[in-house]
N, C-alpha and C positions, 0 to 999 in steps of 0.2 A: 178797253185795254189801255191805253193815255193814262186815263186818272190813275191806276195799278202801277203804270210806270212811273210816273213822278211819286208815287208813295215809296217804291224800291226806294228811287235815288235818292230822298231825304233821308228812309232810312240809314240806306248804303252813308250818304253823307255827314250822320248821327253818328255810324259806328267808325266812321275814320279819324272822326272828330276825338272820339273816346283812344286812339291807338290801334285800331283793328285794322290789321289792313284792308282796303278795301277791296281792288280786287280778291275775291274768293275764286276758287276752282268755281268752273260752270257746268255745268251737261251742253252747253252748246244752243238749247231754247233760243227761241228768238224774242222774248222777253228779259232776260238776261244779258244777251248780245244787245237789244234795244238799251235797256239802263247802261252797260259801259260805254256805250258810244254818246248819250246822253251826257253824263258826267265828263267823258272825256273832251265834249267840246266845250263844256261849261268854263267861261273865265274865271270863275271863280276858283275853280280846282287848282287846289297846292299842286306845289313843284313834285311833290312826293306822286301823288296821283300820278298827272301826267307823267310820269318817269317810266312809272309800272302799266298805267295803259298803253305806254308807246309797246310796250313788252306783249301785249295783248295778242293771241293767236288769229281775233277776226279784224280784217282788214280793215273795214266798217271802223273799227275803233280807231286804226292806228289811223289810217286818214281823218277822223275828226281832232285828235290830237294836233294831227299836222296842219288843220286848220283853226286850230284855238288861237287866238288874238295874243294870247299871254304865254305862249308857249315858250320855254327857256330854253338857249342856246344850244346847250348837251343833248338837250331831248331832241332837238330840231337834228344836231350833227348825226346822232344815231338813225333819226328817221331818215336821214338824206341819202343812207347806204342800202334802202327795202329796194328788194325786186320787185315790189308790185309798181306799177308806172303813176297810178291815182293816187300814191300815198306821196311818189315825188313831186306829178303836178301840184297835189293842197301844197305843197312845202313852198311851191315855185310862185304860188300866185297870192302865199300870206305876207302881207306888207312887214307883219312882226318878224321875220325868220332877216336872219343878218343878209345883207348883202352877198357878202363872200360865202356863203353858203348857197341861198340863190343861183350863183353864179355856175358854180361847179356841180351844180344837176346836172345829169344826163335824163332827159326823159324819153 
């Protein structure tokens, strides 16, 4: 299953590259949900990426967003307001997220 998923995500990574967006609609699979949360922790992922994975319906994603190293500010301010509590701790214990965001978690 592994080797299938790093195939997705280059592809997936191919066709963002080309202007596609990458997030697609899912059926919800857990191979699907494995590749966005894959990409979504990936440093490498443009600002664009992260912006629309933060947007993501499975949790999975949006916590690995809020743990990417590279995560940018806006994306960080928007995750800082999830009800889920795991997406506010990765926010709280990533060295990249500002300070004053940090700060004003509630977990």
């Amino acid at each position: 299953m592994f080797p299938r998923v790093v195939v997705e995500v280059r592809q997936r990574q191919r066709l963002h590259e080309r202007g596609t967006p990458w997030l697609q609609p899912w059926g919800g699979c857990q191979e699907d949900q494995d590749v966005h949360r894959l990409v979504a922790g990936n440093p490498n992922a443009t600002e664009t990426v992260l912006l629309r994975a933060s947007r993501d319906r499975s949790p999975s994603v949006r916590e690995a967003v809020a743990r990417n190293p590279k995560i940018p500010q806006d994306v960080a301010i928007h995750l800082s307001t999830s009800k889920v509590s795991r997406i506010r701790q990765a926010l709280s214990e990533n060295p990249a997220v500002p300070e004053h965001i940090r700060v004003g978690l509630s977990l």
